[in-house]
C-alpha positions in Angstrom: 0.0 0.0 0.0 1.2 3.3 -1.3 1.8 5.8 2.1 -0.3 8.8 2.6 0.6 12.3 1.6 2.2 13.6 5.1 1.3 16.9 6.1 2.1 19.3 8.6 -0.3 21.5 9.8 1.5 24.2 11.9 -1.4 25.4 15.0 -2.4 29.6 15.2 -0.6 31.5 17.1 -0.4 35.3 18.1 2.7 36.9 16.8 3.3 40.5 18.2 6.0 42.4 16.2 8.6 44.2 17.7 6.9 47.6 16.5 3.6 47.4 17.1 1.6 46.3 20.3 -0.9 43.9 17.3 -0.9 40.6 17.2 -1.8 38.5 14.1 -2.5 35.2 13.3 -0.4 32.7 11.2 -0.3 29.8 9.5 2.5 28.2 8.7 1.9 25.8 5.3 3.8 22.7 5.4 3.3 19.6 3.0 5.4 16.7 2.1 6.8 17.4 -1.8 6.5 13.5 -2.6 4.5 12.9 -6.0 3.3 9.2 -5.5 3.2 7.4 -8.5 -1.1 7.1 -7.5 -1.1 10.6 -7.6 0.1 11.2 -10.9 -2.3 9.0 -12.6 -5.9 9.9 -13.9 -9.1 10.5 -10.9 -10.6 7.4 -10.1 -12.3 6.3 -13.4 -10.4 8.0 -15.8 -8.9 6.5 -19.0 -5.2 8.3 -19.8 -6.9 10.2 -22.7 -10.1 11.2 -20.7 -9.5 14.5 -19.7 -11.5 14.9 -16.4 -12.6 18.5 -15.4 -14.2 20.2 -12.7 -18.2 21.1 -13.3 -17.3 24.7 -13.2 -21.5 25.0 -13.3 -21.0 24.3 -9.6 -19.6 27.8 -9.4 -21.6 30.6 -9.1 -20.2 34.0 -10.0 -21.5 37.9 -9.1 -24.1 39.1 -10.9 -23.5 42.0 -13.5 -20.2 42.8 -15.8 -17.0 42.0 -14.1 -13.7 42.8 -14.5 -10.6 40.8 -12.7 -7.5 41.9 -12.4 -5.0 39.0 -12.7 -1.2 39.1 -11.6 1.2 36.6 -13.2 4.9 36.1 -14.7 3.9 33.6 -17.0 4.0 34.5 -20.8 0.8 34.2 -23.2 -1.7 34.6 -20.4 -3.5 36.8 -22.5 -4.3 34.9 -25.3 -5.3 31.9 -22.7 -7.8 33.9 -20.7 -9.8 34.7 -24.2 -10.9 30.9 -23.8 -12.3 31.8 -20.6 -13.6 35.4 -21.5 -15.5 33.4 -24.6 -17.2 30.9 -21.8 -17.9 33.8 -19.5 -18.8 36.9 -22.1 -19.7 38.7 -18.3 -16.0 38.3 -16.9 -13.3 40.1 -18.3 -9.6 39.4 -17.3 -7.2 42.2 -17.5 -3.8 40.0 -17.1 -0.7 42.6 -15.3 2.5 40.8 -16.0 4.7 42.7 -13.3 7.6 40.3 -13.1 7.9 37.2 -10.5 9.8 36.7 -7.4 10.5 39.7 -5.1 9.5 42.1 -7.5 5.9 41.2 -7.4 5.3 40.0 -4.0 7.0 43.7 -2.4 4.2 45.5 -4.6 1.7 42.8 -3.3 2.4 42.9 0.4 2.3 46.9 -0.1 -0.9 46.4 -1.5 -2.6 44.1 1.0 -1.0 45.7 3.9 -2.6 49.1 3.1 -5.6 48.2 2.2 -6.0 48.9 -1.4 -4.7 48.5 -5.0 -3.9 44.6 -4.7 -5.5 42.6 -7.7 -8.4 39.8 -7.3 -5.9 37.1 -8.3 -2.3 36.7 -7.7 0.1 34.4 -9.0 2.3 33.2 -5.5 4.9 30.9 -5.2 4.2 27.9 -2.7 7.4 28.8 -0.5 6.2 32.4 -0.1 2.7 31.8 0.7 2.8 31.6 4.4 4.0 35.2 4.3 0.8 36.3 2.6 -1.3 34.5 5.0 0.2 36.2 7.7 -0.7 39.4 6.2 -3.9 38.2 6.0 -4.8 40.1 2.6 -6.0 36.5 1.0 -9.3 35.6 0.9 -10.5 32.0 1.8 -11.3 30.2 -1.7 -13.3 27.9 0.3 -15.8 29.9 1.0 -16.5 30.1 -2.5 -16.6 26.3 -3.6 -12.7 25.6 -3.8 -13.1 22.5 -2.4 -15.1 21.0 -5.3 -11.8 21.2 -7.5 -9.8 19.5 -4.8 -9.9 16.0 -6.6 -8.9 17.7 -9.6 -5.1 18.3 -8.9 -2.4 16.1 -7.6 -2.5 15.5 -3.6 0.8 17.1 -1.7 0.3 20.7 -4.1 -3.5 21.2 -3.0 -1.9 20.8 0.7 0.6 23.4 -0.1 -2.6 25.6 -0.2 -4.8 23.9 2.5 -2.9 23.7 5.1 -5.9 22.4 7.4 -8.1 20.9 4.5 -10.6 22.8 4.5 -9.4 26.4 4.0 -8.2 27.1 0.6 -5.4 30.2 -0.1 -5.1 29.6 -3.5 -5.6 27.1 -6.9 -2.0 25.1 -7.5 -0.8 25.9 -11.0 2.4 24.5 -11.4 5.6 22.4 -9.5 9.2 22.3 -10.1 10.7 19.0 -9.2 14.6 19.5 -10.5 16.4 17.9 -13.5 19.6 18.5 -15.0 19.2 20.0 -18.0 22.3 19.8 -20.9 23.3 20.6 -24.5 23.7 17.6 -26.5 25.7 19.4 -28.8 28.2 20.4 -26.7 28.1 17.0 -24.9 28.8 15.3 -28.5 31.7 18.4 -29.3 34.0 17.8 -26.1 32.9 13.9 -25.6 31.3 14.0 -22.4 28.9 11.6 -21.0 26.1 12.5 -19.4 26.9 12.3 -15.4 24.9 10.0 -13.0 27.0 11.6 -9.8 28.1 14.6 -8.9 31.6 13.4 -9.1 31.4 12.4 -12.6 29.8 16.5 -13.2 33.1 17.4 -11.6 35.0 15.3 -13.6 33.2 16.4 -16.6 33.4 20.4 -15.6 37.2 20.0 -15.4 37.5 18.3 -18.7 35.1 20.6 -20.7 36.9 23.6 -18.8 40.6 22.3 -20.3 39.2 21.2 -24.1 37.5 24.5 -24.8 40.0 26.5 -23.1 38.1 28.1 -20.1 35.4 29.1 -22.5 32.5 26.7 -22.0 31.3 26.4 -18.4 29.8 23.1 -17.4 27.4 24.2 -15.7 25.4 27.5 -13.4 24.6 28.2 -9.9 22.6 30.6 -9.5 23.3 33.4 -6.9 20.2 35.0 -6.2 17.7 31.9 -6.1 18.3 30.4 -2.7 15.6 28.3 -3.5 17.5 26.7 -6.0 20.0 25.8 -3.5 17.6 24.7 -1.3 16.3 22.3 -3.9 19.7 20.6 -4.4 20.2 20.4 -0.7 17.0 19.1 0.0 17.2 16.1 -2.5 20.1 15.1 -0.1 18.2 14.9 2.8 18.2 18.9 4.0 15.9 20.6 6.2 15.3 24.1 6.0 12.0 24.9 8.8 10.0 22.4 11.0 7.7 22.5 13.8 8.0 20.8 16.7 4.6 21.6 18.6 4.0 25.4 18.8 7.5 26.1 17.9 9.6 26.9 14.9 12.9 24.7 14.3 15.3 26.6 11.5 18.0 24.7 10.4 19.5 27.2 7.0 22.8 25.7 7.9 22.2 22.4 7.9 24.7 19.5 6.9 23.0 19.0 3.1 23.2 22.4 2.6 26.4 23.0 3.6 27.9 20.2 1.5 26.2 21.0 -1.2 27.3 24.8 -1.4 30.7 23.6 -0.3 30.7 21.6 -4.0 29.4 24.7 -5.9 31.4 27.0 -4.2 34.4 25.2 -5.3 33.2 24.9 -9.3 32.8 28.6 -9.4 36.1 29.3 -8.0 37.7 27.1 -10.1 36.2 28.8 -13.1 34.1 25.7 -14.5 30.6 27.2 -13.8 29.3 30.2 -14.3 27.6 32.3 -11.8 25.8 35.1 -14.0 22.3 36.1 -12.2 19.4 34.1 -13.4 16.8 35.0 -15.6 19.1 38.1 -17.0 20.6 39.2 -20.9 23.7 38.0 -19.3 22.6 34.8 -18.7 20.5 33.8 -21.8 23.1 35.5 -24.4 25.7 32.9 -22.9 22.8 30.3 -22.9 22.3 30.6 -26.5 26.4 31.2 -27.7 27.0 27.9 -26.0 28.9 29.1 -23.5 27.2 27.1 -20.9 26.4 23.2 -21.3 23.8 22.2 -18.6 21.9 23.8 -15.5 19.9 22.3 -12.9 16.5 23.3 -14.0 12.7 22.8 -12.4 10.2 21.2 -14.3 9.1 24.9 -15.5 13.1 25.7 -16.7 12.6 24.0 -20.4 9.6 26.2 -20.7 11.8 29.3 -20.1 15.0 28.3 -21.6 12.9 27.6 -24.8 10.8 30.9 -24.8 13.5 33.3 -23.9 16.3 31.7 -26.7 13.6 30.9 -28.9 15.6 29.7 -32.0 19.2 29.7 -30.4 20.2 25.8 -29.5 17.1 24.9 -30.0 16.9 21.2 -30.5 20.1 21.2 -29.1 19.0 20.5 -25.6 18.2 17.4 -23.3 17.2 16.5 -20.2 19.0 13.8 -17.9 17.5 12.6 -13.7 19.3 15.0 -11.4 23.0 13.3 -10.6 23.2 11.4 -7.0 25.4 11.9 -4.2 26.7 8.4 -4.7 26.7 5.8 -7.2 24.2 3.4 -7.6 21.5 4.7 -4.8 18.4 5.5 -6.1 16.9 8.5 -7.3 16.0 11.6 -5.2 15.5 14.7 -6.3 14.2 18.1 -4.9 11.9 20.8 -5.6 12.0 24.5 -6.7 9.3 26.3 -6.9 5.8 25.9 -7.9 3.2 28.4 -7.6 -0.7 28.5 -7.0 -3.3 31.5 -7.8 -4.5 33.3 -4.8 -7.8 35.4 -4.4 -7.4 38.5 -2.1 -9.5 40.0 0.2 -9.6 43.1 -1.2 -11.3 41.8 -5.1 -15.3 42.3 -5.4 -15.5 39.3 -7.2 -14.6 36.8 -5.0 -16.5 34.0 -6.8 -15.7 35.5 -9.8 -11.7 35.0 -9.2 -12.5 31.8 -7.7 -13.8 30.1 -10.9 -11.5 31.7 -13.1 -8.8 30.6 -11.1 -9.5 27.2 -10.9 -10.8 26.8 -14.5 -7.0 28.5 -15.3 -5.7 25.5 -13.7 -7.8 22.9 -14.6 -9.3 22.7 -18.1 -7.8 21.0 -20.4 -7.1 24.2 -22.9 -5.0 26.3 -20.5 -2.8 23.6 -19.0 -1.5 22.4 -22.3 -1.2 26.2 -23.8 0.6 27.1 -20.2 2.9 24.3 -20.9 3.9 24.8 -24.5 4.3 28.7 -24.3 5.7 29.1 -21.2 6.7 25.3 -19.8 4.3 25.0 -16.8 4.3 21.9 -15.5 0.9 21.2 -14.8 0.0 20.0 -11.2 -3.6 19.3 -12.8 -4.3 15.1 -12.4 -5.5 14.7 -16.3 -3.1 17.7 -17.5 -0.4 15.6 -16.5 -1.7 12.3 -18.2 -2.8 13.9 -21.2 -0.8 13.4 -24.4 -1.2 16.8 -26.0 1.8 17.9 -23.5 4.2 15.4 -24.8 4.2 17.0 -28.3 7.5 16.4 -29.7 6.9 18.9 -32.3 5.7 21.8 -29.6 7.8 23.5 -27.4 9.4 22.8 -24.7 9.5 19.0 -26.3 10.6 20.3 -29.4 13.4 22.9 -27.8 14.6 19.3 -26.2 15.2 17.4 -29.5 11.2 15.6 -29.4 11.8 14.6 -25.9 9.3 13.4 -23.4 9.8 16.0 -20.5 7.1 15.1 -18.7 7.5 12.0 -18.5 11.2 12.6 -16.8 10.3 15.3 -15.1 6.9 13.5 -13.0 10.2 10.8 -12.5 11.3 13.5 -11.0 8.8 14.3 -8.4 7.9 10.8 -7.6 11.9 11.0 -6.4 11.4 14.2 -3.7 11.7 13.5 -0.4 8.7 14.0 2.5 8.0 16.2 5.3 9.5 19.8 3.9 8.3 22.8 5.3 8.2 26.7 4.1 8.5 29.5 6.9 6.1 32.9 7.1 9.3 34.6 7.1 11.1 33.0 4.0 11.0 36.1 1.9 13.3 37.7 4.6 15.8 34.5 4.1 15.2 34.5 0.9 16.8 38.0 0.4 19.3 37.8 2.8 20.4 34.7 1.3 21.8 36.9 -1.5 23.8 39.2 1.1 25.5 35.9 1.9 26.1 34.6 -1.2 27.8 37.5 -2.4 29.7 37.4 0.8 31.4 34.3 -0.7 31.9 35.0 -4.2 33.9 38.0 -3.3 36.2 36.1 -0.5 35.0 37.4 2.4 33.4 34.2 3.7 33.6 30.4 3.5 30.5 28.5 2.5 30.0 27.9 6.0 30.5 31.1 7.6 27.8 32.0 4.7 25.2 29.6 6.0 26.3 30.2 9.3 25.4 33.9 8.9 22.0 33.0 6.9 21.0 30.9 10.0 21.7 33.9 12.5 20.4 36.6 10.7 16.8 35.2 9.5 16.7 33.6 13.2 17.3 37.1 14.5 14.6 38.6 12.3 12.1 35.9 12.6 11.9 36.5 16.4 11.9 40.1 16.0 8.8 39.8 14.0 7.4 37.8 17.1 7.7 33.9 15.8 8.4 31.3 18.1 11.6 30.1 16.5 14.6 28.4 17.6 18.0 26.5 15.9 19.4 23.4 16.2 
């Protein structure tokens, strides 16, 4: 018998901030990132090509023209929502692309915090949710049928967003089990095979580094995503934030994580990896010259990579299971991002926001447009068993030489690990992670004394801000 989705569901408490004599109530979302093999196969009754969907009948809207106000990163969104605006002619979507990451979620929290100018839907990542419940600017989806679209999506990602099961802070859209993601033609060039272990990526990073002369990197590590790192160190075994009864356990410098920024720290040093920001000019001008042969990517990476080198490499690209610690143990893997679509508190059209945000998510023509254009991998049961996503002639498929990415990358999350939890105050670590990484890029640290520093100075802030935190 297959074992249960664990989840953690952290109790209420009263936080009282340092500043202000308020207290607030928090809920700290916790879920085990293992995708069963059960719970990537079709509902209960469905065939592989029967694409089940919600009866979004079931969900009744305002009355009157409406207008929602949708805020996303992801690419196309406004040629996807015309689908919805053609099943609803009384709901219009405006869709506000203002970036991902901390760009968007410092304009959010502004928002929520004073009140006004938030949108009725917001695209959140699962590790920064908690924050926004704490605010308490997000509305209870549940309230407005959520619940009915529960069986619709695969298990551990609907308790990323119900962290009791019954309320609901958002729709999940998307997860990002990791994979290491390589040019096959640079592979072929400079004969190197594609590693299992991280010592054979070593190997291969010093060989590729002496055969093109310094000027092909093996691979990137990326210095402003410390969920990235926390990915990598979590598929050996790391633990970032628990709870152990009414109390917070933060572990940012824990073994895993210090071994594995240890072995990254030394590649960039070294010169075989590059350490260009993410997501920049920089980085996707290298990308496409070939100056970089593989990355550690989330499920959604082939999505970008594709969409932002568009005819550059393309073809060119594979993907490979994420290299092990040690030779011969099985797979395990961990998991960077993933996002879900929140209703606040502040939209008139709660019900409204409610249904477009699960229909987003669920039906059939969005999920396998949201994969193609932009490389969301779908967290919906059927959009995952549905064969219109393994498209070899379609983007990201086709950006990958044909290949079935799907297919590696749900490997992929059958292979990360239970019981990981994501802090109310992550978006603090999250940037100060950045201080620290710097830190050690420019010699003023050891990978250590970084992590060492990351563990004292969110611990320092989380108590400030009234949390019931401690180390280990």
């Amino acid at each position: 018998m297959a074992p249960n989705i664990l989840s953690l569901i952290l109790r209420n408490r009263e936080l009282r901030t340092a500043r202000a004599e308020r207290t607030k109530v928090t809920i700290g979302i916790a879920a085990s990132l293992t995708l069963l093999a059960a719970s990537l196969l079709p509902a209960s009754g469905a065939s592989a090509t029967e694409y089940k969907e919600p009866d979004y009948s079931k969900f009744k809207v305002e009355d009157g023209q409406i207008t929602l106000e949708f805020w996303s990163w992801v690419g196309g969104l406004d040629n996807t929502v015309k689908d919805f605006e053609r099943a609803y002619p009384n709901i219009k979507v405006h869709v506000n692309n203002v970036g991902g990451g901390p760009a968007e979620y410092q304009k959010l929290q502004t928002a929520l915090k004073a009140g006004s100018g938030a949108p009725d839907v917001a695209q959140i990542e699962y590790d920064f949710l908690p924050s926004f419940i704490v605010t308490d600017g997000l509305a209870d989806m549940a309230q407005y049928g959520a619940n009915e679209a529960k069986p619709y999506f695969v298990p551990w990602t609907w308790g990323q967003v119900s962290p009791d099961g019954k309320t609901v802070f958002g729709i999940p859209q998307d997860s990002g089990p990791l994979a290491l993601n390589y040019n096959k033609k640079i592979f072929d060039q400079y004969g190197l095979s594609v590693p299992t272990t991280w010592d054979e990526y070593a190997q291969d990073a010093e060989k590729l580094d002496k055969a093109s002369g310094g000027k092909v990197k093996m691979g990137h590590f990326y210095p402003t995503q410390a969920p990235w790192l926390i990915g990598l160190a979590w598929a050996n075994g790391g633990v970032f934030f628990k709870a152990q009864g009414d109390t917070w356990i933060q572990t940012l410098n824990n073994a895993a994580a210090e071994k594995t920024l240890t072995y990254w720290s030394d590649l960039v040093k070294k010169g075989f990896v590059s350490s260009i920001p993410g997501f920049t000019a920089e980085y996707y001008t290298a990308l496409g010259a070939g100056q970089i042969a593989s990355s550690v990517e989330a499920a959604w990476g082939p999505g970008v990579t594709a969409a932002s080198l568009i005819d550059k490499t393309s073809g060119d690209w594979r993907a490979a299971p994420l290299p092990q610690w040690s030779k011969g143990e099985p797979l395990r893997s961990g998991n960077w991002g993933g996002s879900c679509d929140a209703v606040t508190k502040q939209s008139k059209h709660p019900k409204a926001a409610t249904l477009f945000a699960i229909w987003l998510n669920a039906s059939k023509n969005p999920v396998v447009a949201n994969w193609i254009q932009f490389g969301i991998f779908p967290v919906a049961i059927s959009g995952l068993a549905d064969p219109d996503l393994n498209a070899p002639d379609k983007n990201p498929s086709k950006f990958f030489g044909g290949q079935n990415l799907v297919e590696l990358y749900s490997d992929a999350s059958k292979a990360v690990s239970v019981d990981f939890a994501w802090a109310p105050w992550f978006a603090f670590a999250n940037d100060n992670y950045n201080k620290q990484i710097d830190a050690l890029f420019t010699g003023k640290m050891t990978p250590k004394q970084a992590l060492d520093a990351w563990q004292d100075e969110c611990l320092k802030n989380a108590k400030a801000d009234g949390y019931d935190v401690k180390g280990q």
